[in-house]
Each structure stands twice: as C-alpha cells, then as structure tokens.
C-alpha positions in Angstrom: 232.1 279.3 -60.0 235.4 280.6 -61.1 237.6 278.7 -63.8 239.5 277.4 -61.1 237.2 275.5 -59.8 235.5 274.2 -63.5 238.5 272.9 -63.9 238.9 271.3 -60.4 235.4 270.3 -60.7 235.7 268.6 -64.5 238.8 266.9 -63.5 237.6 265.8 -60.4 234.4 264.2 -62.1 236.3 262.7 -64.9 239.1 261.2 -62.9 236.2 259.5 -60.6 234.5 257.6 -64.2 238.8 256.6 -64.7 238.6 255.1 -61.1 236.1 252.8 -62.1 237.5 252.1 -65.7 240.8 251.2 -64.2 239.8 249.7 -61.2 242.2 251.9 -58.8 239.8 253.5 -56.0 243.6 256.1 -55.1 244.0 256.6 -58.5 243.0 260.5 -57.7 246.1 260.7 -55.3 248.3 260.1 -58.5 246.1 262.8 -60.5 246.7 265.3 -57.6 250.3 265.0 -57.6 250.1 265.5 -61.3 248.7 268.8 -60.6 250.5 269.5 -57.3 253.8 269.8 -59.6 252.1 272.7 -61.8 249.7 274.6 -59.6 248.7 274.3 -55.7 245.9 276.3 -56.6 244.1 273.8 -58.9 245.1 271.1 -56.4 243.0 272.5 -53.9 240.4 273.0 -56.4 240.2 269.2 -57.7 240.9 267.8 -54.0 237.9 269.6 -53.1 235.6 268.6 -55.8 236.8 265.0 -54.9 236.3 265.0 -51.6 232.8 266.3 -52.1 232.1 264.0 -54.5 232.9 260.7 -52.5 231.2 262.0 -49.7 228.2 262.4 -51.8 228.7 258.6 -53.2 228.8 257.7 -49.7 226.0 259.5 -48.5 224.0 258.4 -51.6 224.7 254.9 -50.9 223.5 255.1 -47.1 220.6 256.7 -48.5 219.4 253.8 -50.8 220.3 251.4 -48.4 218.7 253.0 -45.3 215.3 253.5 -47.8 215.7 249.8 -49.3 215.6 248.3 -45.2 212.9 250.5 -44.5 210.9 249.3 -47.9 211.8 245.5 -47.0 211.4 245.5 -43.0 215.3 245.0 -42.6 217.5 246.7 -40.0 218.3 249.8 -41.0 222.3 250.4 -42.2 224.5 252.0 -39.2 225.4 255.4 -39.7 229.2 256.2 -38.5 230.1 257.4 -35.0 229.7 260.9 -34.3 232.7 262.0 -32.7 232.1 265.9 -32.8 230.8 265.9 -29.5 234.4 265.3 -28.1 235.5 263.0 -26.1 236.6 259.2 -26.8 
C-alpha cells in the first residue's frame, strides 16, 4: 500500500468513528472537500477507502441480519435490485 493510500485509509477510518461521535452520517463530504483544496490525489485515496468502508458496513449488516432470520425462522432481509443485467 503506498503512503497515499495509509493516509486515505487512516483518515477514511477515523472520520467514520467522528460520523458517529457527531452524529452527521455526510460528515466525510465536508472532510473530502478539506482535502480536495490541498491534493486530488489524497481525495481519491480517502473517497475510496470510504466508499469501501460503507459498503462493507452495509454488507456486514445484511449479513447478520440475513444469519439472525435464518437462526429465528424469519423472512430473510431483501437484498437490493440487481440492475447490471440492463434494462429497466
């Protein structure tokens, strides 16, 4: 991993514990326009690392609730539409 993306990464972690602590779920936008103003390249770096990151709290989330349904008989959360197959 190069320092570039340590440092996206760190930030990126470390403005997702802030999001919670201040209770602003776009506080990250805010961050990245910090950065934005000083270097694109870290931008993409941290944008990256957050995007990841949610997706893995979401993916996470439909994980334990998918296993929890199973464990208790419930119906089973709905995964999103797939919409890579084209079409509307």
């Amino acid at each position: 991993m190069s320092i570039v993306e340590e440092l996206g990464d760190r930030l990126a972690s470390d403005t997702l514990a802030a999001m919670e602590t201040i209770d602003d779920d776009r506080f990250y936008e805010k961050v990245g326009r910090v950065i934005e103003a000083s270097s694109p390249t870290l931008l993409e770096a941290f944008m990256t690392a957050i995007r990841v990151r949610l997706a893995e709290r979401r993916a996470r989330s439909f994980l334990d609730k998918a296993l929890a349904a199973a464990k208790s008989g419930a119906a089973a959360p709905e995964a999103p539409k797939d919409y890579s197959a084209g079409g509307h």
